[in-house]
N, CA, C and O of each residue as an XYZ file, in Angstrom:
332
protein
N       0.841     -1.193      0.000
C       0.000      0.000      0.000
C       0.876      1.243      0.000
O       1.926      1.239      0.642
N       0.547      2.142     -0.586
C       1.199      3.087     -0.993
C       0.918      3.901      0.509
O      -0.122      3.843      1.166
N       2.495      4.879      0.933
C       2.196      5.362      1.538
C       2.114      6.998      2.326
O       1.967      7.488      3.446
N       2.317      7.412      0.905
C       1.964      9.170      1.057
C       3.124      9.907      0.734
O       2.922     11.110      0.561
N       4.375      9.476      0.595
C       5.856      9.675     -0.125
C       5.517      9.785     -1.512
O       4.571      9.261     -2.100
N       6.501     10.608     -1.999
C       6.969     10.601     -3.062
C       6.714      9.439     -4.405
O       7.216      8.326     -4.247
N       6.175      9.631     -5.309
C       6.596      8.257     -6.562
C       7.392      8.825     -7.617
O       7.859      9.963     -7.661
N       7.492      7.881     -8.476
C       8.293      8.116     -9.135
C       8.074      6.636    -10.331
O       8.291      5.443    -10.118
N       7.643      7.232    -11.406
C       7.262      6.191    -12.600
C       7.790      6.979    -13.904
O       8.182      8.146    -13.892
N       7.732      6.179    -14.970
C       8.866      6.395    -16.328
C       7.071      6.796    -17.091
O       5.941      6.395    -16.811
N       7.617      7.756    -18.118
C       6.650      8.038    -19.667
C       7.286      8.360    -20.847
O       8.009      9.356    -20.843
N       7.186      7.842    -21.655
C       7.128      7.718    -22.729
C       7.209      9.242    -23.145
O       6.213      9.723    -22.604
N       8.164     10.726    -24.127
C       8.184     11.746    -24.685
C       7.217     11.619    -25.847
O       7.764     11.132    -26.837
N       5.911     11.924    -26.010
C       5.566     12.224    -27.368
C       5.852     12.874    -28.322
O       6.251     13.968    -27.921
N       5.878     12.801    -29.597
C       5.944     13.525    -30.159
C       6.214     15.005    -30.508
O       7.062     15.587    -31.184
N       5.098     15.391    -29.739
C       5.304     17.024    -29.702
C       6.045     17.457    -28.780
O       6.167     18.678    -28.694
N       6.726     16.622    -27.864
C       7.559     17.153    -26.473
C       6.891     17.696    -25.485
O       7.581     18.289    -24.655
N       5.500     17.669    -25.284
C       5.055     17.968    -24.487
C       4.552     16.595    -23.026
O       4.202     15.437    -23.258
N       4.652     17.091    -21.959
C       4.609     16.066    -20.968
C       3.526     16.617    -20.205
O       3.422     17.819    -19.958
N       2.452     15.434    -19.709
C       1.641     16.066    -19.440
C       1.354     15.232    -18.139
O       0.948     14.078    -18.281
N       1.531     15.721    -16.941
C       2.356     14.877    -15.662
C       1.531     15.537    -14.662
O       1.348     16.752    -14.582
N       0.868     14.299    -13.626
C      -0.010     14.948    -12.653
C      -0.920     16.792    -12.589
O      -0.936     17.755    -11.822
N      -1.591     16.369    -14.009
C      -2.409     17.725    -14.184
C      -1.596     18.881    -14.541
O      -2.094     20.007    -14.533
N      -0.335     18.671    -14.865
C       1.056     19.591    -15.417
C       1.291     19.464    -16.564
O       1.041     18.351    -17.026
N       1.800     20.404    -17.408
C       2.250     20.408    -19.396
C       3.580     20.703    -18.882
O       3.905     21.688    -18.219
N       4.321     19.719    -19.270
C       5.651     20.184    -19.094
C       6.232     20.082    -20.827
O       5.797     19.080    -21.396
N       6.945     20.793    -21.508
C       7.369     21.106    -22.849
C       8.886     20.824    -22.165
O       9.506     21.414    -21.281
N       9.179     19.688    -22.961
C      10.684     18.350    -22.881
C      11.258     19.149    -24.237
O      12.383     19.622    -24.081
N      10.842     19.292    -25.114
C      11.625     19.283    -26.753
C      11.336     18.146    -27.612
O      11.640     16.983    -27.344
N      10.532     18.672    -29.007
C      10.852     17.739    -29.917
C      12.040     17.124    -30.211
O      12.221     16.214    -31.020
N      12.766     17.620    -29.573
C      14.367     16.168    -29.989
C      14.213     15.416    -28.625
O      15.268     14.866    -28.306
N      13.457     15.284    -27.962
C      13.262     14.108    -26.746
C      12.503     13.190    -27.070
O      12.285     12.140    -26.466
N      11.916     13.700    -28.400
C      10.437     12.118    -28.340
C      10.759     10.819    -28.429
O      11.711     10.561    -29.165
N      10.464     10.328    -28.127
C      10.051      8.588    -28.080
C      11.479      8.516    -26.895
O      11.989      7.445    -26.566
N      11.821      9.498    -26.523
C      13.253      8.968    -24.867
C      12.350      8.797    -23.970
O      11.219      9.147    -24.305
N      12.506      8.289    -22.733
C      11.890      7.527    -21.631
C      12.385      8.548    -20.632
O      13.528      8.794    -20.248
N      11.339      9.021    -20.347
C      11.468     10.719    -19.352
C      11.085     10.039    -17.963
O       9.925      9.630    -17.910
N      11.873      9.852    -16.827
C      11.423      9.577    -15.460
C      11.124     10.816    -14.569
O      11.725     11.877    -14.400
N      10.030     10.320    -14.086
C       9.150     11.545    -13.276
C       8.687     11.104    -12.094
O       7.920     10.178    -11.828
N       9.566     12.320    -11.039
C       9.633     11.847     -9.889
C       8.835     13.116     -9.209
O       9.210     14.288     -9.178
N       7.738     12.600     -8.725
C       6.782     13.614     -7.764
C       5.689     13.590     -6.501
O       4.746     12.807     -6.387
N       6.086     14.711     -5.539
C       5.145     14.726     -4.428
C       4.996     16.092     -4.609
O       5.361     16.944     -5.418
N       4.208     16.010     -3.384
C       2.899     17.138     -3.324
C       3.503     18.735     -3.317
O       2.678     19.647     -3.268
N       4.813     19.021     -3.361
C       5.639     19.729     -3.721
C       6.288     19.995     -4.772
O       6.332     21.145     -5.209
N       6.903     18.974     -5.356
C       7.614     19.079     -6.371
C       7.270     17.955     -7.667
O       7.074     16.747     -7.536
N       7.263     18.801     -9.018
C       7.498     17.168    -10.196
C       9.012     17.857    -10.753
O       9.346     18.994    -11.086
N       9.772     16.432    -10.657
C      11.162     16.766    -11.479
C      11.192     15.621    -12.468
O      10.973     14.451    -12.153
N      11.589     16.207    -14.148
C      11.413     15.243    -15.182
C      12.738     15.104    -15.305
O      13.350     16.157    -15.125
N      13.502     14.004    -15.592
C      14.638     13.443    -15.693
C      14.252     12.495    -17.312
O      13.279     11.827    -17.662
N      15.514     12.852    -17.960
C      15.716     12.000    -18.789
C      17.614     11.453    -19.116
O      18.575     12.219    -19.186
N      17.629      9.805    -19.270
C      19.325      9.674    -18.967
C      19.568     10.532    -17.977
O      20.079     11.641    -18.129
N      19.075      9.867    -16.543
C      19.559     10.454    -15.466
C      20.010     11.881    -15.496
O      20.596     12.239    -14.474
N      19.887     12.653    -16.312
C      19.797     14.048    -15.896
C      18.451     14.548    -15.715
O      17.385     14.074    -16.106
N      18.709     15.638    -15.019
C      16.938     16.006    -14.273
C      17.133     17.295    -15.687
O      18.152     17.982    -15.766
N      16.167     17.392    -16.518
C      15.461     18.675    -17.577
C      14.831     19.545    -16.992
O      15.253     20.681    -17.208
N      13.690     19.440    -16.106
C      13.017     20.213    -15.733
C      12.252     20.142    -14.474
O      11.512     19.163    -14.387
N      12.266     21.023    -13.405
C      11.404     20.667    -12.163
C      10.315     22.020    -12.293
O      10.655     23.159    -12.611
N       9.076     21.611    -11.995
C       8.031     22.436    -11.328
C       7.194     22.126    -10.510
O       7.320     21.073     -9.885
N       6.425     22.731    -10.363
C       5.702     22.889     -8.418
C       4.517     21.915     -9.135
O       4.172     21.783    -10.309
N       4.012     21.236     -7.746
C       3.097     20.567     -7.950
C       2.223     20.912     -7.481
O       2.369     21.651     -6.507
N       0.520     20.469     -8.042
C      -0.767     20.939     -7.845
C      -1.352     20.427     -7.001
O      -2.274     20.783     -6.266
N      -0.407     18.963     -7.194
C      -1.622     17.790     -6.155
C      -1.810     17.898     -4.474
O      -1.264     18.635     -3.653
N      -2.487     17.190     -4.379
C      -2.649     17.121     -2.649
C      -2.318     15.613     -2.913
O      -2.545     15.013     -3.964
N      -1.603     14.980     -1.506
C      -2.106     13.833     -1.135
C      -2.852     12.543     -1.743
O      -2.377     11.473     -2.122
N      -4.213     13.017     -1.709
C      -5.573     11.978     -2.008
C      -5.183     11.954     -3.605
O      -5.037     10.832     -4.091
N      -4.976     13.254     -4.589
C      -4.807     12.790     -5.578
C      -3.769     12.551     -6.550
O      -3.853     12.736     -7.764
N      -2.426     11.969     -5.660
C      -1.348     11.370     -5.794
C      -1.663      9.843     -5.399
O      -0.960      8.949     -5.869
N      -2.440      9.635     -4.764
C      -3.145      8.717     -4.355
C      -3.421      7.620     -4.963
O      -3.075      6.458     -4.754
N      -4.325      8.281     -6.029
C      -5.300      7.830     -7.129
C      -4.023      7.282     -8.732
O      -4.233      6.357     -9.516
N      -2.877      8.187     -8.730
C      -1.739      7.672     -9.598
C      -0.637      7.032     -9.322
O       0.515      7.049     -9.757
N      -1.349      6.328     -8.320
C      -0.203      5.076     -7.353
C      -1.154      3.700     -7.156
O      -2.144      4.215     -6.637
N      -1.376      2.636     -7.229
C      -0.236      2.247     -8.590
C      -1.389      2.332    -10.096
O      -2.573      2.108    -10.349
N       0.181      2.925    -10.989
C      -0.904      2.807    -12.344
C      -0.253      1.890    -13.143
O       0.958      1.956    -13.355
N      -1.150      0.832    -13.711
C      -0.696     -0.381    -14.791
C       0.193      0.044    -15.636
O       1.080     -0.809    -15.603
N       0.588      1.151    -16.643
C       0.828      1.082    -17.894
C       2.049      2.246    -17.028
O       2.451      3.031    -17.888
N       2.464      2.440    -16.159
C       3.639      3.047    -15.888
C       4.725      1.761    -15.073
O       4.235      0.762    -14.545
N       6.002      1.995    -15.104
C       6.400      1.449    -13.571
C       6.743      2.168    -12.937
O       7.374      3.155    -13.315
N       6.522      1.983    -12.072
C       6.467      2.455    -10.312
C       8.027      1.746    -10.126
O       8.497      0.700    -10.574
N       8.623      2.876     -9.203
C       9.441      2.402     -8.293
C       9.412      3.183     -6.895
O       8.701      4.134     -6.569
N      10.212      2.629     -6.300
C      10.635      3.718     -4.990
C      11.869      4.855     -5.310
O      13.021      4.968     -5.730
N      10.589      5.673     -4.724
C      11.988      7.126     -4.894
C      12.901      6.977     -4.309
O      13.030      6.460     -3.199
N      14.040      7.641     -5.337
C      15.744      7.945     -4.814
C      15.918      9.307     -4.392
O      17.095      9.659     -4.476
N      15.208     10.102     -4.006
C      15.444     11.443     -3.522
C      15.689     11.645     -2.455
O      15.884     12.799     -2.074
């Protein structure tokens, strides 16, 4: 059971470079698409990492309950945060 920390799961760059991460647009760059962007976030912070370098951090919207609800999701993996 998940327990109110931090997650941290991998997505897929589309196309247009845009990332669209716990109710957030984050703009990666069309020369990132199809790289495997890891996104690590709590109720403070989302930081997008791609090849272990972090690209971009911004503030997060969520509360709690609906960090909640994107723990665990099938079509991501989940790990435990390294922060």
């Amino acid at each position: 059971m998940w327990s109110g920390g931090p997650i941290e799961f991998d997505r897929v760059v589309p196309p247009s470079g845009n990332l669209m991460v716990c109710r957030r647009q984050s703009w990666v760059g069309t020369h990132r698409a199809r790289m495997v962007a890891q996104i690590w976030a709590d109720c403070d912070l989302i930081h997008v990492l791609i090849a272990g370098s972090r690209i971009k951090t911004v503030r997060s919207v969520d509360s709690p309950a609906r960090q909640h609800r994107l723990h665990p999701v099938p079509r991501y993996v989940v790990r435990a945060a390294r922060w």
